[in-house]
C-alpha positions in Angstrom: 0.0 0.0 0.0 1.8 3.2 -1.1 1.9 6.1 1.6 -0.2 9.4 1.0 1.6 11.8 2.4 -0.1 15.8 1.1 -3.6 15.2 3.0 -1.0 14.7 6.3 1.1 17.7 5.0 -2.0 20.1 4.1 -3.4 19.2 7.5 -0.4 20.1 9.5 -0.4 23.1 6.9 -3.9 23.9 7.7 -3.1 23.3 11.9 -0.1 25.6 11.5 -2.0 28.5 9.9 -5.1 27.9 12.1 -2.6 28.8 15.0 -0.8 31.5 13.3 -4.9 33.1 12.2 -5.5 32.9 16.1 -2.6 34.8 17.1 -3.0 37.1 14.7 -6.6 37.8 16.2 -5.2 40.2 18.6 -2.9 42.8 16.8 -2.9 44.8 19.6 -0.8 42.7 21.5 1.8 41.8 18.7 2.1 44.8 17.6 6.2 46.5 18.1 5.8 48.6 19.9 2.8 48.0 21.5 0.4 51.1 22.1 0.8 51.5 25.9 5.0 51.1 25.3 4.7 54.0 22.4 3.3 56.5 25.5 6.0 55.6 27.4 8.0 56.7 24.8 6.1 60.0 23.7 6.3 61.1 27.5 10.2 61.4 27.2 9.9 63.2 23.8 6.9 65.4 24.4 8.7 67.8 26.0 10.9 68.6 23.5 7.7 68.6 20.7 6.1 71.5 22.7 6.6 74.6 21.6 7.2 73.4 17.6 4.1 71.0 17.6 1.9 74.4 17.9 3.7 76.9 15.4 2.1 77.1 12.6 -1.0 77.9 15.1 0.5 80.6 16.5 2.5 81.8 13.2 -1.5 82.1 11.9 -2.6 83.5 15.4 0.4 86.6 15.3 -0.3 87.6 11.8 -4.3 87.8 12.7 -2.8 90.2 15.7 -1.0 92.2 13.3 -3.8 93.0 11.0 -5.9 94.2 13.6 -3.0 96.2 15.2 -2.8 98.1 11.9 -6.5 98.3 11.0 -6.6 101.4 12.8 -6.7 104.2 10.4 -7.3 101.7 7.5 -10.9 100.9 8.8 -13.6 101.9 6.3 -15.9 104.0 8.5 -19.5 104.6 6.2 -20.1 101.3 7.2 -20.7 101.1 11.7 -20.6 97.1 11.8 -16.8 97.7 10.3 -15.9 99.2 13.0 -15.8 95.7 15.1 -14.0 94.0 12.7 -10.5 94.5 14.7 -11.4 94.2 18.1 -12.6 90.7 16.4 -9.3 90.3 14.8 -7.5 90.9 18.2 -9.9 88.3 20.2 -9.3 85.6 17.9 -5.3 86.3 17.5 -4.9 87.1 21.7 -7.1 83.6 22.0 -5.2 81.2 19.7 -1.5 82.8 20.7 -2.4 82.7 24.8 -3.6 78.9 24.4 -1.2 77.7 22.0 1.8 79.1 24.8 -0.1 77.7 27.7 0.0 74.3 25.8 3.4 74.3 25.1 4.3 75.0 28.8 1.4 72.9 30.8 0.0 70.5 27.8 1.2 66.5 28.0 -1.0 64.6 26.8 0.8 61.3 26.4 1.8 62.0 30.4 -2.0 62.4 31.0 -3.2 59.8 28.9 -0.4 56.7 31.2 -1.1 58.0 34.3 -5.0 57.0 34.0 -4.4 53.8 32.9 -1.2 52.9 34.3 -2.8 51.2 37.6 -5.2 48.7 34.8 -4.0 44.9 35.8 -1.8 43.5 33.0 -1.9 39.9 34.3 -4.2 38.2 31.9 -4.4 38.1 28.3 -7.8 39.3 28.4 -6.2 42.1 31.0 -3.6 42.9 28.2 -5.8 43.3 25.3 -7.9 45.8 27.5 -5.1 48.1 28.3 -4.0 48.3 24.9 -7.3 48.6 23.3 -7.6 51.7 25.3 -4.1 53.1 24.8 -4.9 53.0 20.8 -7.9 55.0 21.8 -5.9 57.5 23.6 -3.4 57.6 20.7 -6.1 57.9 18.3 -8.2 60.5 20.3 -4.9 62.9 20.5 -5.2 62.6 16.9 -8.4 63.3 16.8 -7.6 66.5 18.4 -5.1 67.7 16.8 -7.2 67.7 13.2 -10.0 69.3 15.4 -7.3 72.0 16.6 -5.9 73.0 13.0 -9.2 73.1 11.3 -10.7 75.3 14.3 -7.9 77.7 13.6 -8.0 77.8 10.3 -11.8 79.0 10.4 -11.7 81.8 13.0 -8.8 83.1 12.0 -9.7 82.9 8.1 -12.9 84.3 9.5 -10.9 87.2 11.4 -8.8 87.9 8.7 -11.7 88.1 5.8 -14.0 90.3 7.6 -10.7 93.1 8.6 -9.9 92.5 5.0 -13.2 93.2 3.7 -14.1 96.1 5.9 -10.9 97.7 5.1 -10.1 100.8 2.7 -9.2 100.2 -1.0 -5.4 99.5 -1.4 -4.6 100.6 2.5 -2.1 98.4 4.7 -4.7 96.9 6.9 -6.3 95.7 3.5 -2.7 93.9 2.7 -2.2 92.8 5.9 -5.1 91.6 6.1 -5.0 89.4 3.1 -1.5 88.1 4.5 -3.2 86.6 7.0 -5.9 85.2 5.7 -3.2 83.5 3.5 -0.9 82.4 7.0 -4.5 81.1 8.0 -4.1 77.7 5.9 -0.8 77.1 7.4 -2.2 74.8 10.5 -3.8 72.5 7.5 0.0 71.5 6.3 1.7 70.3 9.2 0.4 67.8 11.1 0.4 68.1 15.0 3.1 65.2 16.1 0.1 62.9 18.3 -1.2 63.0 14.4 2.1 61.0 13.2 2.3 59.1 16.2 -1.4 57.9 15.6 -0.4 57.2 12.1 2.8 55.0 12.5 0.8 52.6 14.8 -1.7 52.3 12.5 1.2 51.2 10.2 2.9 49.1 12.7 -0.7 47.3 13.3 -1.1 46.9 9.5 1.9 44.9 9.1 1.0 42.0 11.5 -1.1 41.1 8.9 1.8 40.7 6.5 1.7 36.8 6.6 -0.6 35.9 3.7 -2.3 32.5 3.2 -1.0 30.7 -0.3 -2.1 27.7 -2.4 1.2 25.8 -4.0 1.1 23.0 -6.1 2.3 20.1 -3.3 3.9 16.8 -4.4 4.1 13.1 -3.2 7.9 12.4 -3.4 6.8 8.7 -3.2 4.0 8.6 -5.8 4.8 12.1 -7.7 1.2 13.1 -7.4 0.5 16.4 -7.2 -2.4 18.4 -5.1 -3.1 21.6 -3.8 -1.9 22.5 -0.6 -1.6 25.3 2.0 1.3 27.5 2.7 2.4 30.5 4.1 4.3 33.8 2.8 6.1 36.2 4.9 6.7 39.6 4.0 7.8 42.7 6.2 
């Protein structure tokens, strides 16, 4: 009786990609480096991220200031309601430039995010999944945030910056000015804060646990030279 050996090899084939599927099941915790170990990181970093992370904010927020500094004689008085537009102008610059600088020197956000969650028990698997499911929901809510923060001040101070321009005189400085900083307004929208790229790169370091991909090769009997279809796996990183 001659030996049959690809059912036995596609059923150890099958067994060993069965396993592999099940452990794949739970990125979170193969994943390097894990979401909760990519805080610990950030914390030592964030520091140093302050004060550029918020620059093209403030960059927009200064020139807003500017426009209404010099507004004053360029105003266009037949209309009243212009009169407001750069007291509006300094609100929304004086707003945006006094947060963004108390950000840079209170603001940590991966320091704020470990320190609710670093008491959660790690012992189980279960207990493991949990804590990193809600780091990645920390990492993605910062990002979250920072898209919520450079659209906001690209609005108000667009806004800002329209309505001086508009209720300007004719070819005046606060009408140039003005127009500078409604162009300085799209800055925020071209640099992403850094919990945006953080968020980002574990997304791509997730993505690539799922590099092993499932094959069908040709398999054959080295006894009986019969061929069949078999499972195999393909690494790529």
């Amino acid at each position: 009786m001659k030996l049959q050996l690809w059912p036995l090899v596609m059923l150890l084939s099958l067994m060993s990609f069965n396993g592999l599927a099940q452990q794949l099941s739970y990125p979170e915790l193969q994943v390097t480096p894990r979401a909760s170990a990519r805080i610990k990181l950030e914390i030592r970093a964030e520091a140093g991220h302050a004060w550029t992370s918020y620059m093209p904010v403030q960059i927009s927020a200064l020139s807003t200031l500017a426009a209404a500094s010099m507004m004053g004689s360029s105003v266009d008085t037949e209309k009243d309601e212009n009169e407001v537009s750069p007291k509006i102008g300094m609100v929304f610059g004086a707003a945006w430039l006094g947060a963004t600088v108390w950000a840079s020197m209170k603001y940590r956000p991966y320091r704020k995010s470990f320190s609710k969650y670093k008491k959660y028990p790690k012992k189980t698997k279960r207990q493991q999944l949990t804590f990193e499911r809600l780091a990645e929901e920390e990492l993605s809510s910062l990002r979250t945030l920072g898209k919520r923060i450079r659209w906001f001040s690209f609005v108000t101070n667009l806004v800002a910056a329209g309505y001086m321009q508009s209720s300007a005189k004719e070819d005046s400085d606060g009408q140039r000015v003005s127009g500078v900083a409604a162009l300085l307004a799209f800055g925020p929208l071209f640099f992403n804060f850094h919990w945006e790229d953080v968020a980002n790169e574990q997304d791509k370091y997730k993505k690539k646990i799922y590099a092993p991909v499932a094959m069908t090769p040709i398999i054959q009997d080295p006894f009986t030279l019969a061929r069949a279809t078999g499972v195999n796996l393909l690494f790529t990183f």
